[in-house]
TORDOSE-12994 format. One record per residue (C-alpha): residue in one letter; x, y, z. Coordinates in pm, 1 decimal, padded with zeros to 6 digits, m for minus. Each point is the difference from the previous one (the first is absolute). Last residue first. Example, Ala and Ser with C-alpha at 12.3 -4.5 7.8 and 13.67 -1.06 7.14 Angstrom:
# TORDOSE-12994
<s,<01367.0,m00106.0,00714.0>>;
<a,<m00137.0,m00344.0,00066.0>>;
//
This chain:
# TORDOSE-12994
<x,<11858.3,07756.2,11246.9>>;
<x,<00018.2,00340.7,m00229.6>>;
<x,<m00250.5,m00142.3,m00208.1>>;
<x,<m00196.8,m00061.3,00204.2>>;
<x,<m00052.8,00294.1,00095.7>>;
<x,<m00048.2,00200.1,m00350.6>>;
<x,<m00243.0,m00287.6,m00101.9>>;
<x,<m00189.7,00073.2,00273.1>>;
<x,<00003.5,00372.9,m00069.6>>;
<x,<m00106.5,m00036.6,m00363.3>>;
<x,<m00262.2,m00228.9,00155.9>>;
<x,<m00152.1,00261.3,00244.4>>;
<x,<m00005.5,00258.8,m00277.3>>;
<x,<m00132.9,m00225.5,m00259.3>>;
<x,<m00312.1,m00068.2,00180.3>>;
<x,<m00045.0,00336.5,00157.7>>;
<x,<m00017.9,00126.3,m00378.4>>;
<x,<m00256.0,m00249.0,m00095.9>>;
<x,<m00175.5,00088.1,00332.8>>;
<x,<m00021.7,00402.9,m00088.0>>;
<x,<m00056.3,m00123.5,m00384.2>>;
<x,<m00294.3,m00189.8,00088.6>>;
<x,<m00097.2,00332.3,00277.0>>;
<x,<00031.3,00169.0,m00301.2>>;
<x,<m00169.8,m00157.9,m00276.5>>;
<x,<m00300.8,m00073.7,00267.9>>;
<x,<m00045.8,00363.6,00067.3>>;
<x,<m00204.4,00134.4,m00264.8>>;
<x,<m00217.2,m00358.2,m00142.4>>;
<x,<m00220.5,00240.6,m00270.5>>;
<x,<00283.1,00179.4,m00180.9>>;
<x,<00267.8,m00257.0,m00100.2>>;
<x,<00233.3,00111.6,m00218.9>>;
<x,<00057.2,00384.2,00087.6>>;
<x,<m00074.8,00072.4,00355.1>>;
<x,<00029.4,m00364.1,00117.3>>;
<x,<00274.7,m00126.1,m00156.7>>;
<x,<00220.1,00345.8,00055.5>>;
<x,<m00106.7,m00028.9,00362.2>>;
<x,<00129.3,m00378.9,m00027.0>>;
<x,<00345.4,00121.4,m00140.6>>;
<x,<00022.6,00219.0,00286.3>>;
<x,<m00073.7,m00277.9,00228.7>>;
<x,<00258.8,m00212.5,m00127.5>>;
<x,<00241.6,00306.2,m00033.5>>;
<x,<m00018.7,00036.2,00339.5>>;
<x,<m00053.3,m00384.4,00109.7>>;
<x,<00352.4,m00027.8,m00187.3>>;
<x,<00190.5,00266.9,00160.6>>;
<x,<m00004.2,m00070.4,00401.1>>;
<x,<00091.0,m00374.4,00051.1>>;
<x,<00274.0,m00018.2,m00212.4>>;
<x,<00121.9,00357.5,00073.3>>;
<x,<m00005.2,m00074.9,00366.1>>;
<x,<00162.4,m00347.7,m00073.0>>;
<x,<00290.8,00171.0,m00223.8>>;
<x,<00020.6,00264.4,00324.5>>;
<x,<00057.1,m00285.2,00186.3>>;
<x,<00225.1,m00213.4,m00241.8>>;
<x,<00196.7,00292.7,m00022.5>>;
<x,<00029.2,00034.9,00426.0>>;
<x,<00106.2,m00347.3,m00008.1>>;
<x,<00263.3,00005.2,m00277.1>>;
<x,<00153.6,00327.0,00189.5>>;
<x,<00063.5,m00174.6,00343.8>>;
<x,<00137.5,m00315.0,m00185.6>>;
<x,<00222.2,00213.4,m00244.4>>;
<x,<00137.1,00215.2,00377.2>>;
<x,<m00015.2,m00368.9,00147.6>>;
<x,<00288.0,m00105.5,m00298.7>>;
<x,<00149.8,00277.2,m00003.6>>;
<x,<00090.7,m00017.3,00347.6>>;
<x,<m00171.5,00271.6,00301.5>>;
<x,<00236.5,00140.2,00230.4>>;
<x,<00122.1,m00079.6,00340.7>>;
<x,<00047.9,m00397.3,m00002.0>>;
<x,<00348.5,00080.4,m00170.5>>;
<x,<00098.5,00361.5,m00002.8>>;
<x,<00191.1,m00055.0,00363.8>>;
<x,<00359.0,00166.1,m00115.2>>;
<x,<m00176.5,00282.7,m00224.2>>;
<x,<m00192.6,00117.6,00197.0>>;
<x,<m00396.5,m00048.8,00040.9>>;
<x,<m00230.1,00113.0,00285.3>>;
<x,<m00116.0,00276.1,m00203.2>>;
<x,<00122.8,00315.5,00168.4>>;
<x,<00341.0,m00180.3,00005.5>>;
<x,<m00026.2,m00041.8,m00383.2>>;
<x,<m00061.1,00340.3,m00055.2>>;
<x,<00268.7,00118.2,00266.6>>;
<x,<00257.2,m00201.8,m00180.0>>;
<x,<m00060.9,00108.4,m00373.9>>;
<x,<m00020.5,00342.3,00177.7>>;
<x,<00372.4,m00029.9,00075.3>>;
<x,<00124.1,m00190.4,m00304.9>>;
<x,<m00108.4,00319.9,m00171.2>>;
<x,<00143.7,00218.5,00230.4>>;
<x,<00316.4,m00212.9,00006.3>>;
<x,<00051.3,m00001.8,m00396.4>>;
<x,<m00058.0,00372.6,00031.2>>;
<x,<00236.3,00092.7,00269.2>>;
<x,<00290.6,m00290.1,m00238.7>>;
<x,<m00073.3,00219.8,m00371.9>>;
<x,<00055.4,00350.3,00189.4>>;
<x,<m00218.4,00262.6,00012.1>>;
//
């Protein structure tokens, strides 16, 4: 196979690709997504999963630290330690993700 049938086959399905999606290479402006909205697209979707973490982790080790409290320190008040720790845990949650939003404003 010659070096020019393989440059064209390549160049060929580079053209059908980008037809198939709308885009070629004369009219790429407006048509695909810039840098800067693919970072602003991807900054967004961390601080989600950040906030799901946030909001999701500490009330489980809060109340598992409270079950711990109960079953070995305190043995006569069972589930106070760990609904305390539950809240505790809710508390930080919900402000680590505050903090998280704002500061990204």
């Amino acid at each position: 196979m010659s070096h020019q049938s393989r440059f064209m086959r390549t160049h060929c399905c580079d053209d059908a690709i980008e037809a198939a999606a709308g885009t070629s290479g004369d009219t790429m402006e407006g048509k695909r997504p810039s840098d800067k909205n693919l970072r602003s697209t991807m900054s967004v979707l961390a601080l989600v999963g950040a906030i799901g973490l946030y909001i999701a982790l500490p009330p489980v080790f809060g109340a598992f630290a409270g079950r711990y409290l109960d079953n070995n320190v305190f043995h006569d008040s069972a589930p106070l330690a760990t609904i305390l720790g539950l809240l505790l845990g809710l508390a930080v949650g919900i402000a680590l993700a505050v903090r998280s939003v704002l500061r990204l404003s």
